[in-house]
N, C-alpha and C positions, 0 to 999 in steps of 0.2 A: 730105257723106258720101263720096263720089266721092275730092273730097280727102285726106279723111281717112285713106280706104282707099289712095287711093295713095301719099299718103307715106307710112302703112306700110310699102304692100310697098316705098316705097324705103329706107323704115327698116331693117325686114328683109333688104330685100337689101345692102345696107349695112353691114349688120351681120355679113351671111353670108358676106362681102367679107372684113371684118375679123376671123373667125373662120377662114378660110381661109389669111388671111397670118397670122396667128401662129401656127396648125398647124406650117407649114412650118417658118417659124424656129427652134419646137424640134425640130425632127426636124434640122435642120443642127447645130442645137448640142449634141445626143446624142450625133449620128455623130464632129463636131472630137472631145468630150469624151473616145469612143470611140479613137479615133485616136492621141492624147495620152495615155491609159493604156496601151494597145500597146506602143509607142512605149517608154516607161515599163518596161516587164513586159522587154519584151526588149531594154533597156539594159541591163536588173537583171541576166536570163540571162547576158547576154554576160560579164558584169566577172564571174561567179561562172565561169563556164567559162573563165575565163585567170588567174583565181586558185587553180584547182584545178589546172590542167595546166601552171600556165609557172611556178609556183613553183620558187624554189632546190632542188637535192635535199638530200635528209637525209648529214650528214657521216658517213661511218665511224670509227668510234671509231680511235685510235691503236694500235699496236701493243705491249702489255707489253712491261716491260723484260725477261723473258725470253724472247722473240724473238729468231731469227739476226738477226744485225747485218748491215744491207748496208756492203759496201767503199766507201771513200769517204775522198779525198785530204783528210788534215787544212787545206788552204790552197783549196781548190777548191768552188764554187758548185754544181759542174755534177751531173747527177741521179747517185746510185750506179751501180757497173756491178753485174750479177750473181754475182758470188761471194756467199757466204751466212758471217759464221762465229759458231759457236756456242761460247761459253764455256761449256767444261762443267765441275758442280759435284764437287769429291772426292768427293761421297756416290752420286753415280750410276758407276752401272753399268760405264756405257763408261771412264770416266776412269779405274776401277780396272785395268780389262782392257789399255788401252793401258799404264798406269805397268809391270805385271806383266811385260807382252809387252816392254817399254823394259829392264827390268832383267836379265831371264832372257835377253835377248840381249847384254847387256855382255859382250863374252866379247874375248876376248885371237885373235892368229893364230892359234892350236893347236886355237882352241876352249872355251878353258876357261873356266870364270865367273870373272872376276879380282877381284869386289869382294871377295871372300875374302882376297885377296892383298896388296896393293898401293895399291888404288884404290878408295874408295867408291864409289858409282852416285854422280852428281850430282843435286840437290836439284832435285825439279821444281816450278817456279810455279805455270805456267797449263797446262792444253790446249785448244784449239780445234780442234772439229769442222770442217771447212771441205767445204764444197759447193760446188763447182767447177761452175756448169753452164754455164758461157758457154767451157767445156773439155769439157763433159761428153758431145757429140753427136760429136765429134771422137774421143774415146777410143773411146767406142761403136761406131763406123764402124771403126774400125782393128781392134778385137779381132774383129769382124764379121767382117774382110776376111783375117786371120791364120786366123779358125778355119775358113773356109772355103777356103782352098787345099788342094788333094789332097797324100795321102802319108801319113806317120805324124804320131799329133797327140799333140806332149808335153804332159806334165801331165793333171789332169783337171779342172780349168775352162776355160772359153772361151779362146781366143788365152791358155792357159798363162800365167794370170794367177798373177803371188806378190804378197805382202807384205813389202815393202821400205823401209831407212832414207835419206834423204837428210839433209844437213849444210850449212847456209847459214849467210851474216853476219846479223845482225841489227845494224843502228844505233840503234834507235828504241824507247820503250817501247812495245812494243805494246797497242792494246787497243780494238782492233778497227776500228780510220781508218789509212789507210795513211799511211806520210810519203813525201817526195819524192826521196830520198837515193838518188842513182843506183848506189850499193853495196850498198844496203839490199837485199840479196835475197831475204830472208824476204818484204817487201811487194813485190820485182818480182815473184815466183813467184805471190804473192796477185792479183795485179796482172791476170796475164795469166792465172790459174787452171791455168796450166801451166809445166812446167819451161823452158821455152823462155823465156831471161831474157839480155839485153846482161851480165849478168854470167857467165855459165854458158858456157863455150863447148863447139862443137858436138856433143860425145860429154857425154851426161849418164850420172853414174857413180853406182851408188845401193849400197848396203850391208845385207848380213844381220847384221851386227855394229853395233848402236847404237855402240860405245862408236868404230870405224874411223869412225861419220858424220860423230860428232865431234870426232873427229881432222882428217877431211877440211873439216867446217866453221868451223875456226877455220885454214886454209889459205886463201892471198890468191885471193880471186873462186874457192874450194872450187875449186881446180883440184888435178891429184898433182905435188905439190913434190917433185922426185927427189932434192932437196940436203936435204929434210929427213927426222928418221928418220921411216919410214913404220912401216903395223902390219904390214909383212912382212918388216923388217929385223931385224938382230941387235942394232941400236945403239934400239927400242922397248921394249926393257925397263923405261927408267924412264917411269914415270908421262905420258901424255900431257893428261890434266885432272887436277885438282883436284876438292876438293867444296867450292869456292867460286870467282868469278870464269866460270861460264859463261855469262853472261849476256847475251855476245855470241853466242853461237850459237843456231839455233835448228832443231831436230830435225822433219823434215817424215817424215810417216806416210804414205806412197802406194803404191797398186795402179800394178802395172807389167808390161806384155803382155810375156813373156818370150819365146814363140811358140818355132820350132825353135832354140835358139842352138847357137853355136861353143861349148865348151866347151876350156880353155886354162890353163896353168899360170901363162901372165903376159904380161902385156901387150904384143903387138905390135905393135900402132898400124898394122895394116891393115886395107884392106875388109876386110867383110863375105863370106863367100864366099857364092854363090850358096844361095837356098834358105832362109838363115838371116836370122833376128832381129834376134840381139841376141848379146853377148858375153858370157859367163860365165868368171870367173880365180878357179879353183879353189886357195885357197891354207891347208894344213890344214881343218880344221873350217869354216870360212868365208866366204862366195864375196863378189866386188866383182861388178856387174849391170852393164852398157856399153850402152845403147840409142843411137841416132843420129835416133830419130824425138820430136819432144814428143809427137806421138800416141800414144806406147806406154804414157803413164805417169798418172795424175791422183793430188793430194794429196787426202787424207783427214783428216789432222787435222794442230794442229805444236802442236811440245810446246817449254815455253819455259823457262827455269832462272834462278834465282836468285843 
C-alpha cells in the first residue's frame, strides 16, 4: 500500500513535473510567435509610410500652345532666359490697337498721313507682345530714380514716359526661338530684353513717326546714314518703303523714360547738358527721341511685315 501510495505520489509528482515543463514551453512560444507578428505589423507600417511620403511627385501638366513662349536660341540646349513673347491673334484687342497706333503714325516730316499720297502703310504679319522682365526691374529703378529728382517734372507719368517707334534688321523668320545672327537685332534686342545690342551703338534713337523707324531700320546696324536721303531731307520725297519687301525690318513698340530733355532742331552730337535726359529733334510734326541710357527704354511688342 505504502508502495503503492508512494509511487503515486511519484507518479503524481512526475506528472506535475511534466505539466510544469510544458506550461512554460508554450508561454515561450506565444511570446517568439508574439514577437514575429510585431515584427511583421511594423515592417508592413514602415514600406506603407515610404510609400506614401517618398513617392515621385505628381507632373504638372504642360503649358497650352497658347502660352508666352519662353526665348530660347534655335541651336542651344541650355534652359530659356526670361523674356516672355506672345503671338497675338488679329481678332484681339491689342493687335488692332497697335496695327491703328502703326498706321495713324505713318506720317511723312511735315506730319502728314502720307499713305494717302504716295506710300501704302506696309502689310503686317505678326505682332508680338514681348515681356521684358529680365529688363524690367532695371527700367523700373531708372524711371524711379528720374521721377524722383527735384525741380519741374515733364509730362504726366512717371520718369515722363512716351510711346515710341524703334526700327531694327531682322535676318531670321521669326517665331518666337531666337537665331544666332550677330546682325539679327530684332533677336539681340529680344536677347537682352533691352535696347542695348553690339548692334546699336551708344545713342539709341527711337521715333514718333512708324513710317522714319522704318526708314531707320532698314539703315546698316539702324544707325543715321547722313549719305542717305533721310526723312528730313529734300531729296525723301520719293518713297522710302514699298508695300512689299519689308520683311527685313522689324518695328519694336517701346516705353521710353523721356524725363527732363534738351529739346533741339537737330542733331548736335553732344552731351547731355546737365539736368537732362534725353534728346528730343524737333523737326515739323515729328520728333526723333535720343536716350544714351538702355535703362530708359523697355520693348513692348514688335510688329513684323510681310
Amino acid at each position: 500500500m505504502r508502495g503503492d501510495g508512494h509511487g503515486d505520489r511519484g507518479t503524481n509528482g512526475k506528472q506535475s513535473i511534466l505539466s510544469d515543463d510544458g506550461h512554460q514551453t508554450s508561454n515561450e512560444a506565444v511570446a517568439a510567435l508574439g514577437v514575429v507578428i510585431g515584427l511583421t505589423v511594423l515592417t508592413f507600417c514602415s514600406a506603407v509610410i515610404l510609400v506614401c511620403f517618398c513617392k515621385s511627385p505628381k507632373h504638372e501638366e504642360l503649358e497650352t500652345a497658347e502660352a508666352p513662349l519662353l526665348l530660347q536660341d534655335l541651336n542651344s540646349n541650355d534652359p530659356p532666359n526670361i523674356t516672355h513673347c506672345s503671338l497675338l491673334s488679329p481678332n484681339e484687342e491689342l493687335f488692332a490697337e497697335l496695327k491703328h497706333y502703326f498706321t495713324v503714325k505713318w506720317k511723312s516730316p511735315a506730319g502728314e498721313v502720307v499713305s494717302s499720297r504716295r506710300e501704302e502703310v506696309p502689310e503686317i504679319k505678326d505682332i508680338w507682345q514681348v515681356d521684358a522682365q529680365n529688363h524690367l526691374n532695371s527700367y523700373l529703378a531708372k524711371r524711379y530714380e528720374i521721377d524722383e529728382e527735384p525741380g519741374y517734372k515733364h509730362g504726366y507719368a512717371a520718369g515722363n514716359e512716351k510711346s515710341r517707334f524703334f526700327g531694327a534688321k531682322i535676318k531670321c523668320d521669326f517665331q518666337g526661338r531666337l537665331c544666332r545672327g550677330y546682325d539679327c537685332s530684332v533677336c539681340r534686342i529680344l536677347e537682352q530684353g533691352s535696347f542695348e545690342s553690339p548692334c546699336i551703338q551708344s545713342e539709341i534713337r527711337f521715333n514718333g513717326s512708324s513710317r522714319a523707324a522704318m526708314h531707320r531700320g532698314r539703315a546698316p546696324n539702324g544707325e543715321d546714314v547722313k549719305s542717305m536721303p533721310t526723312e528730313c531731307s529734300d531729296q525723301s520725297q520719293s518713297p522710302v518703303v514699298g508695300t512689299t519687301g519689308n520683311a527685313g525690318v522689324g518695328i519694336f513698340f517701346a516705353d521710353v523714360l523721356v524725363g527732363t530733355p534738351e529739346v533741339v532742331e537737330s542733331d548736335n552730337n553732344m552731351p547731355l547738358p546737365p539736368g537732362t535726359h534725353s534728346r528730343v529733334i524737333m523737326t515739323g510734326g515729328i520728333d526723333e527721341l535720343i536716350i544714351f541710357e538702355s535703362s530708359q527704354a523697355i520693348p513692348k511688342a514688335l510688329i513684323l511685315f510681310r
